[in-house]
Steps between C-alpha positions, in 0.01 A plus 500: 500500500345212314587223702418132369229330731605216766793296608726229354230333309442149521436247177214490335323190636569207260814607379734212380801661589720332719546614885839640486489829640538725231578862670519831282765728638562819398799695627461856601795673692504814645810611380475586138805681355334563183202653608389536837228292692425391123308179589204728675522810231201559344462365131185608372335534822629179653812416702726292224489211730102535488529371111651132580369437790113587384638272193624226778195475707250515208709161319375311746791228444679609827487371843647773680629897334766624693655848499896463582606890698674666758272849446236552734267682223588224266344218745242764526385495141550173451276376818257762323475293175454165696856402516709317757793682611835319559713753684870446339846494712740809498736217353303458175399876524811713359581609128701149459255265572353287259147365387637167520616559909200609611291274294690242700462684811117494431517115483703468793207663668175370350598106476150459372579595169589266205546784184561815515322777235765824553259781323663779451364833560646680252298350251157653531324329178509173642160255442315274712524323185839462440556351861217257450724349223783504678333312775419247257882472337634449885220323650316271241755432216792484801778730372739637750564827471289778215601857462343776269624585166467751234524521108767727390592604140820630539852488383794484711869598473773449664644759765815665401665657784692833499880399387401195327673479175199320369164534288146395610360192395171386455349241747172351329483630165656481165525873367473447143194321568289714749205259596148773502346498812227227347733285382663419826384367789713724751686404864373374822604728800410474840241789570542419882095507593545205654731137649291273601755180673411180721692512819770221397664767271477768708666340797786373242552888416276508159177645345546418221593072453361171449255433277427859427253714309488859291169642482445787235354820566335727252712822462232724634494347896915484471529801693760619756575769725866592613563876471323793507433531126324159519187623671312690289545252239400222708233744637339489110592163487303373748175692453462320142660219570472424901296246692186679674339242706214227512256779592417766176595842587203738535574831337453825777215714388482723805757692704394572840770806688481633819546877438724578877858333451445354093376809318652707744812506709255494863585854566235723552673911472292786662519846403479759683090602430477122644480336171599154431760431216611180320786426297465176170733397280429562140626139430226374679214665311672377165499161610133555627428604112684202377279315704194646372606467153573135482118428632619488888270704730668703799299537813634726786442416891579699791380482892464896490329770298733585247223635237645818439847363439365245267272794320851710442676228369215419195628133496120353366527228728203342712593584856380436877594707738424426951557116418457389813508115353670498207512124433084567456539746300726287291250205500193752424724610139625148426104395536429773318706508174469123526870375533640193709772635724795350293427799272491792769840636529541723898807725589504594834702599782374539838335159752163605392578362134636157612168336405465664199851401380481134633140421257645675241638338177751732507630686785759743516667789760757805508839460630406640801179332560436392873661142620149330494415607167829392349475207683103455287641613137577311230740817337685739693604796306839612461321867514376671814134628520445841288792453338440228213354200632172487303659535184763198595226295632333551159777374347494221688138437381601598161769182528210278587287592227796394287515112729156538424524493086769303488327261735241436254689487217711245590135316589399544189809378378496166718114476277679494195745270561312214705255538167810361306507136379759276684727448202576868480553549836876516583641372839768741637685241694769349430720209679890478529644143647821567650725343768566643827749755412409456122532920436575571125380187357419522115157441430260506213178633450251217365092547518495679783811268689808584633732208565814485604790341258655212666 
């Protein structure tokens, strides 16, 4: 698991904002109808609540990041990733309730906070950077209420139900004059990333109200996640397009794995000369040769003599056998090859690997790993020992190769642009004056402006 570091971050010393207690809350039941436990399923290695609140802490804007639950493993995560955990009411807990009830309850409880930031964690591509300016719209240029938007070009119709004697009319376009996609500027919908409201409209029943903000997202971070199907294209989604931290990711270049209970199930079969048999999974020694082929050493490490098992089996890997320290044995090959531990990769299973897997970069176990080493690991496979867990757990280094590329391109991207002169910069946010209850207002786009028509 690739937790963000610390707690709920304090300001940066020197910061002009003002003292309200800004507080980002991110809702996260237990209950999902869609798709189970979804808030804590792995997207690309990291629990989908893991992507806003690494992108919460690492803003630095917020006084306090909250998790809102009623799931034990839910507060568990979050605590993990340096959250707070506000433990939600069955009354604000069923398949009725609302954001909006227990936003409020959340006030109700914590009367220390002035604006609320409801993140929600369905929408993995979220920036520190696009908080940071949100910050700024609520808490330096004194708008009310900002929510997330994104640039649609599409045309709408209306619904024609079955029975109606009635045709289907277009909504925002003229069809003998098709506008191409260039030529028009598209529609402003609510994404739903995030509703960021001061405490006077949320008490009155609103998060969106008063003097009240839209800020534009690029396409490529509008991403959400509702049903099964959404996954694996969020799953892409976020490896190109996803926040990865303050820290750069280190790409694994060795694979440490205990041989008794990863390469093989534990069980030791004895015939009846009194020779010792094994059983592997040919999955494993396929993922073992992916390994090898995309530049990733694989080490093997067990605490007995296994030499003739490991001479049958012809995998080509360096191994020791009668470890009777195996974190030294790690150290001696990390020294050797000359790698910092955030590139040494360690799947193991039994309480003689807990060290290894805590200085690891990346630490995984089987499904049916002892307590203690769960407890140590960053990845717990879905697959038991001997029976596929090396090749998921190179998968799961194969996904953070991919963090790893996209990681730098978007670095190298960020180069590029702050390289740009001002003037062809273009600012992405954009203001909309309403009223209190102002919804539907017409509006016009001028320079970058949205006001409201009186």
């Amino acid at each position: 698991m690739e937790a963000g570091a610390g707690g709920s971050r304090a300001l940066p010393a020197g910061d002009a904002r003002p003292r309200g207690h800004l507080a980002a809350l991110v809702l996260a039941r237990g209950g999902s109808k869609g798709i189970p436990l979804k808030n804590i399923k792995l997207l690309a290695g990291v629990p989908l609540i893991g992507w806003v609140l690494r992108a919460a802490l690492d803003a630095g804007v917020f006084h306090s990041v909250w998790v809102s639950t009623d799931h034990d493993e839910i507060e568990k995560v979050a605590k993990q990733f340096g959250a707070q955990v506000h433990r939600r009411s069955p009354e604000v807990s069923q398949d009725s309730s609302t954001s909006l009830e227990t936003i409020r309850e959340f006030l109700n409880r914590h009367h220390e906070v002035d604006i609320v930031g409801n993140i929600q964690a369905t929408s993995p591509c979220l920036h520190p950077s696009d908080l940071i300016k949100v910050a700024d719209l609520i808490q330096k240029e004194g708008f009310d209420s900002v929510f997330s938007v994104v640039r649609r070009h599409q045309f709408r119709w209306s619904e024609v139900k079955k029975g109606e004697n009635k045709m289907t009319e277009p909504q925002n376009l003229n069809p003998a004059k098709r506008y191409r996609r260039q030529d028009w500027p598209g529609e402003l919908y609510e994404n739903g990333s995030f509703y960021f409201a001061k405490r006077h409209l949320i008490e009155k029943g609103y998060l969106q109200g008063g003097k009240m903000a839209y800020y534009e997202m690029r396409a490529e971070h509008s991403v959400d996640i509702d049903i099964d199907i959404d996954w694996p294209i969020a799953e892409q989604r976020v490896l190109s397009f996803g926040y990865f931290g303050k820290e750069p990711l280190k790409e694994v270049k060795l694979l440490v794995c205990s041989i008794d209970g990863c390469l093989t199930n534990g069980r030791i079969y004895v015939t009846e000369d009194q020779k010792e048999m094994i059983s592997y999974d040919y999955r494993d020694i396929v993922g073992i040769d992916l390994l090898k082929k995309r530049g990733i050493q694989v080490r093997l490490i067990s605490e007995r003599d296994c030499s003739k098992t490991l001479s049958a089996m012809q995998l080509g890997c360096v191994a020791k056998v009668n470890a009777t320290n195996k974190l030294q044995v790690l150290e001696d090959w990390r020294k050797d090859i000359g790698l910092s531990w955030k590139e040494v990769a360690y799947l193991g299973n039994e309480e003689s690997d807990v060290e290894c897997l805590k200085n690891a970069g990346m630490s995984g176990v089987p499904a049916d790993a002892c307590a203690v080493a769960q407890k140590a690991a960053g990845y717990i496979c879905k697959s038991n020992g001997g029976c596929g867990a090396i090749r998921e757990f190179a998968e799961h280094i194969f996904l953070l190769l991919e963090k790893v590329n996209s990681a730098r391109k978007q670095m190298g991207e960020v180069a590029a642009t702050s390289s740009l002169k001002s003037e062809e910069k273009k600012d992405h946010v954009y203001s909309c004056f309403c009223l209190l209850t102002g919804y539907g207002v017409p509006s016009q786009y001028v320079g970058g402006l949205c006001t409201a028509h009186p």
